[in-house]
C-alpha positions in Angstrom: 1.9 9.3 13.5 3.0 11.4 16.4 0.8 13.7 18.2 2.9 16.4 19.4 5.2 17.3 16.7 3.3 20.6 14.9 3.9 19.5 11.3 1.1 16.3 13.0 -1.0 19.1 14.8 -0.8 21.3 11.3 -2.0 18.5 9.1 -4.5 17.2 12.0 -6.1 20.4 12.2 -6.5 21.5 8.3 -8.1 18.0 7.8 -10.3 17.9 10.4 -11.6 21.8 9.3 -11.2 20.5 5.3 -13.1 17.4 5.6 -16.7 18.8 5.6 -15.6 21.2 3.1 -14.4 18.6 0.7 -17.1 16.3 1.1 -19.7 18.4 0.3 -18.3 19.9 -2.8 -18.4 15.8 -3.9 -15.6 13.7 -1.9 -19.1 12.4 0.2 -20.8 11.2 -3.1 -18.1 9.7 -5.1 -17.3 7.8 -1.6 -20.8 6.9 -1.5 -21.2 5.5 -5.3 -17.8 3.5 -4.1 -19.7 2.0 -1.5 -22.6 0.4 -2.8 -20.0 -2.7 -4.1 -18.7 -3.5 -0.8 -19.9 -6.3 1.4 -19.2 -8.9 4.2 -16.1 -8.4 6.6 -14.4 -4.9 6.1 -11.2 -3.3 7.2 -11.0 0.1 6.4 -7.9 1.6 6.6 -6.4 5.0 7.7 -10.3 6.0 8.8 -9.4 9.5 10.3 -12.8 11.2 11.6 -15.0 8.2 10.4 -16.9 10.5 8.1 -17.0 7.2 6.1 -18.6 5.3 8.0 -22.0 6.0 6.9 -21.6 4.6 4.0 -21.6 1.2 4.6 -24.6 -0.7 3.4 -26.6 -3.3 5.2 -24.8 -5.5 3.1 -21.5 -5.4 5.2 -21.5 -7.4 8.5 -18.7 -5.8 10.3 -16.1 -3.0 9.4 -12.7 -2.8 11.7 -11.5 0.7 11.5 -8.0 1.3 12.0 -6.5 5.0 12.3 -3.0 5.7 13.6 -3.6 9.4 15.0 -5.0 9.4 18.5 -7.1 12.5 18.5 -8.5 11.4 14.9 -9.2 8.2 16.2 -11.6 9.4 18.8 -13.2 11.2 16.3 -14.2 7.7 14.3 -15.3 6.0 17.3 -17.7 8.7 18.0 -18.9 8.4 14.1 -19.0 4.2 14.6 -21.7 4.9 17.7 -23.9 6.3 15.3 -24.3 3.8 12.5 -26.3 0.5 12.5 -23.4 -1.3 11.1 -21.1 -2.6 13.5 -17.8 -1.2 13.2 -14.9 -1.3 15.5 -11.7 1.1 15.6 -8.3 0.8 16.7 -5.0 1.8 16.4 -3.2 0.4 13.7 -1.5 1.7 10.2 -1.3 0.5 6.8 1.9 -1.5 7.1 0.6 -3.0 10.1 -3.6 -4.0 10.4 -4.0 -5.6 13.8 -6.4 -8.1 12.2 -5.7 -11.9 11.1 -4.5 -12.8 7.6 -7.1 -13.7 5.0 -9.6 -13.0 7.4 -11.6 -9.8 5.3 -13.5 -9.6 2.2 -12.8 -6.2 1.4 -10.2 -3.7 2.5 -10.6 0.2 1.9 -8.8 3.1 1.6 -9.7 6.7 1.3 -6.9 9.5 0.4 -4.7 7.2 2.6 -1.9 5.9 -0.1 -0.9 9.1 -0.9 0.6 9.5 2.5 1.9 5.9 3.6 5.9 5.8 3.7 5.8 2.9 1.6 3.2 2.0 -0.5 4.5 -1.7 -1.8 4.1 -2.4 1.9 1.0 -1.2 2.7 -0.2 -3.3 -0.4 1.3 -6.1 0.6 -0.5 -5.7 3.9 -4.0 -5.6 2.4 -3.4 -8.8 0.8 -2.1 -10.3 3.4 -5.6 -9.8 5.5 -7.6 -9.8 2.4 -9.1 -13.5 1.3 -8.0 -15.2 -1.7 -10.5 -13.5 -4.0 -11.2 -10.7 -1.8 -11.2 -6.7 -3.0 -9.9 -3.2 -2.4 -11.6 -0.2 -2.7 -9.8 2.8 -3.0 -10.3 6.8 -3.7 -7.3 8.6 -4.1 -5.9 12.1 -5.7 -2.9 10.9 -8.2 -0.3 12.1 -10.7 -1.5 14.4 -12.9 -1.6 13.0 -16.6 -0.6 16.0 -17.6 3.2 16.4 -17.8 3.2 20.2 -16.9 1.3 19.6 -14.2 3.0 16.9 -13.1 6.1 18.3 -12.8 4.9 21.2 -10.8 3.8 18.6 -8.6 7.3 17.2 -8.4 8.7 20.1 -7.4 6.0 20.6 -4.9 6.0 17.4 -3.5 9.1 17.9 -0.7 7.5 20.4 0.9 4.3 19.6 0.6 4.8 16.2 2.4 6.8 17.7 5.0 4.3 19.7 6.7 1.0 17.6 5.2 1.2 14.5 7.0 3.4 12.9 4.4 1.1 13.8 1.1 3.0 13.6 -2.0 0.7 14.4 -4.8 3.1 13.0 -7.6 2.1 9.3 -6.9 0.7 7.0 -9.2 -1.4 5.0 -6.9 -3.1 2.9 -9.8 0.2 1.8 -10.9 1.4 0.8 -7.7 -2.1 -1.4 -7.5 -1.1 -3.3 -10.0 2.3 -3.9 -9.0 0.7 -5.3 -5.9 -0.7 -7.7 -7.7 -4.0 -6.7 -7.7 -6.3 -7.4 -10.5 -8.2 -3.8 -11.5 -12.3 -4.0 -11.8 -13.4 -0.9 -11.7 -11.4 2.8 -12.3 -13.1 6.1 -12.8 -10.7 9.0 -13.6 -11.7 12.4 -12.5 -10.5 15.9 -11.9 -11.9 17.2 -8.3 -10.9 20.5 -6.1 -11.2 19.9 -2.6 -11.8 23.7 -1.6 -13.1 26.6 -3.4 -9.6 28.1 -3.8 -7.5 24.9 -4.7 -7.2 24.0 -8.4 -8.3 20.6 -9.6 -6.4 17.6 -9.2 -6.7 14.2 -10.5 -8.6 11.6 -8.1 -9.1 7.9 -9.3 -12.2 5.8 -7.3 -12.7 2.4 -7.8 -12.3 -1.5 -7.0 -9.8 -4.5 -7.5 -9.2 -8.1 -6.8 -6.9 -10.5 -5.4 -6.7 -13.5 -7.4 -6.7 -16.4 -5.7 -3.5 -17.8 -6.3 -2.1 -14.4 -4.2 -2.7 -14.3 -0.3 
């Protein structure tokens, strides 16, 4: 991402001033019942602030954090200094994690594949630094179910993307697992409104697998 252009500075600044907003009214506990599964050698993905990072268990040995945005990133190595699990950030995207290939146990991503240019990439970039075996974790807002609703955010989407770092809200992000190749575990459905004066969207939270024959 580039840090001058304002559409960047926009979208920096409304999620850096959303963030706390939208974890307390429930993004901080469903991340924090997403958690408690992972383990071992972690690379989250698209980290922002690092307000994730204190959920990692004592379970996990070592996270690497990688978050494109410069300012955002010195955010989340602020937030690693003050966990007990070791956790490293760097500059990196989801098309391209600066870490060796089947060399993770789990990879993670929070409200990041709504906004990657290409989310069959991206995919293809967990499991190509996941294990054979190893999982995903993911929490993202989706496609409504509804077809009203989910042509209203069609129509919405253009815009929307242009000046919110890329978010199109039409996705179906569980689908696009699957395409990936990814075996689902776990999926909970729910509607959730990030601020008080936003209507609620549909989020998914959950967990899937490589199989071993992929990676």
């Amino acid at each position: 991402m580039s840090e001058g252009g304002w559409r960047e500075r926009f979208f920096r600044r409304g999620f850096v001033s959303l963030s706390p907003t939208m974890d307390a009214r429930g993004g901080d506990a469903h991340r924090s019942a997403l958690f408690r599964a992972i383990s071992g050698t972690v690379v989250e993905v698209g980290a922002g602030t690092g307000t994730t990072f204190q959920h990692y268990g004592s379970a996990v040995d070592s996270v690497h954090a990688v978050e494109p945005d410069a300012e955002l990133r010195s955010l989340a190595e602020a937030a690693a200094l003050k966990v007990s699990v070791p956790i490293t950030v760097s500059d990196g995207t989801a098309e391209e994690i600066p870490v060796a290939t089947n060399s993770c146990d789990w990879v993670v991503c929070s409200l990041v594949l709504c906004t990657v240019p290409d989310q069959q990439a991206a995919l293809a970039e967990f499991t190509r630094v996941l294990k054979p075996g190893g999982h995903l974790a993911f929490y993202e807002h989706v496609r409504s179910s509804n077809r009203i609703v989910a042509t209203v955010e069609d129509l919405l989407t253009p815009a929307w993307a242009a000046i919110a770092g890329g978010c199109r809200p039409n996705r179906d992000t569980l689908a696009a697992i699957e395409t990936a190749g990814f075996e689902i575990d776990t999926v909970d459905r729910f509607g959730f409104s990030p601020h008080p004066v936003s209507p609620r969207v549909a989020h998914i939270s959950g967990t899937a697998h490589v199989p071993s024959a992929i990676g």
